[in-house]
Structures are given as structure tokens and as C-alpha cells.
N, C-alpha and C positions, 0 to 999 in steps of 0.2 A: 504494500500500500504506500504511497507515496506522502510525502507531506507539503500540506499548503504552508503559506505563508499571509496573513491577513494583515493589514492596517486600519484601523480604527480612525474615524474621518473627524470624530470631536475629540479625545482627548490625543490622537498623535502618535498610539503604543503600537509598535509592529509584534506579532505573535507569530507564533506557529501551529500548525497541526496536524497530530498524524491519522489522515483517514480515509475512509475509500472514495474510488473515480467516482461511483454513484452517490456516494452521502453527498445528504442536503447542505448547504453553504449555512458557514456559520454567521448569525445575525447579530449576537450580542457581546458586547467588548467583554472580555474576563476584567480588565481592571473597574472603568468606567461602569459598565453592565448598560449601557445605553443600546436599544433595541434599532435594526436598521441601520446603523451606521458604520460596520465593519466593508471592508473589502478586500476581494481576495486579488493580493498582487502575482504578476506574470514574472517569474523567475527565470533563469538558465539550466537551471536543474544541477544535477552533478555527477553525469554520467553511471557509470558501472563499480558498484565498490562489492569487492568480496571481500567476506571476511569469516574464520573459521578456517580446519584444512583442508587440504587435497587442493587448494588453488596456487601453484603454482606457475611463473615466468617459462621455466626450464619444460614446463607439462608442454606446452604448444611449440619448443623449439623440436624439441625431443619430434614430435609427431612428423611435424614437417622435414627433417632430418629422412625418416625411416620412408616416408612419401618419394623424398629425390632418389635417393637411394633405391629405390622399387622399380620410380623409372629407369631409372640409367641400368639399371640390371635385367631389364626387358628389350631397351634399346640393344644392349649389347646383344641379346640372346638371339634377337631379331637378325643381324648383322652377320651373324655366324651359320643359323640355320640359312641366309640368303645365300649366302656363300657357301654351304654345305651343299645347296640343291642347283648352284650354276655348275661346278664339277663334277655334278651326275650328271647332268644334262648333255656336257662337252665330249 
């Protein structure tokens, strides 16, 4: 669930809050409590944060690694069988 960010248009207090894309829009200031007069500001957000394990940097080199290495071990295999089947041919 993502969190909003609201400003309060009479007393001035920027807040936060953590809730879902469908909850209703929060109306009343927590400090102030004046009704109707919150607003929810358009932020930048803050991309992808993991946190806990099993996320690592090295996890997505590692894959891509054994990826090139796949191809180039197909390529080669490719290169050999072509060359295998012109000197039957000849």
C-alpha cells in the first residue's frame, strides 16, 4: 500500500498516510481536526526499496552472467556442428 502525503489548507501541517489506492481521501487535519480542508499532494514517489533477505546486487549479475555464457556456448556449438556437416557433405 503506498503512502499519501496531505496538507492541510488552514493550519499549514503536511502529514502522511499509509493507505490503500481505493481508501476514501482523508478530510480532517489530525492536528487542526478542521473538516474539508486537507489535500492530498502529488509527490515523486521513491521508486523500489527492498528490504529483508534474499535481495541481492550480485543475485541479477550472477543470472545475467550464466545467460551470456549459454549463448556463447550455443553459438559455439552451432559453428562446429556447421562445420561438422560441410565435411560430410564434400
Amino acid at each position: 500500500m503506498p503512502t499519501y502525503n496531505y496538507k492541510c489548507n488552514q493550519c499549514e501541517i503536511e502529514f502522511s498516510i499509509f493507505q490503500g489506492i481505493n481508501d476514501i481521501k482523508v478530510n480532517n487535519c489530525p492536528k487542526c481536526d478542521s473538516s474539508e480542508s486537507t489535500e492530498r499532494m502529488i509527490t515523486g514517489g521513491t521508486g523500489m526499496i527492498f528490504k529483508g533477505d534474499g535481495f541481492y546486487i550480485t543475485d541479477y549479475v550472477k543470472n545475467k552472467d550464466n545467460k551470456e555464457k549459454k549463448l556463447k556456448d550455443n553459438k559455439e556449438k552451432k559453428l562446429k556442428d556447421n562445420k561438422g556437416n560441410k565435411n560430410e557433405q564434400s
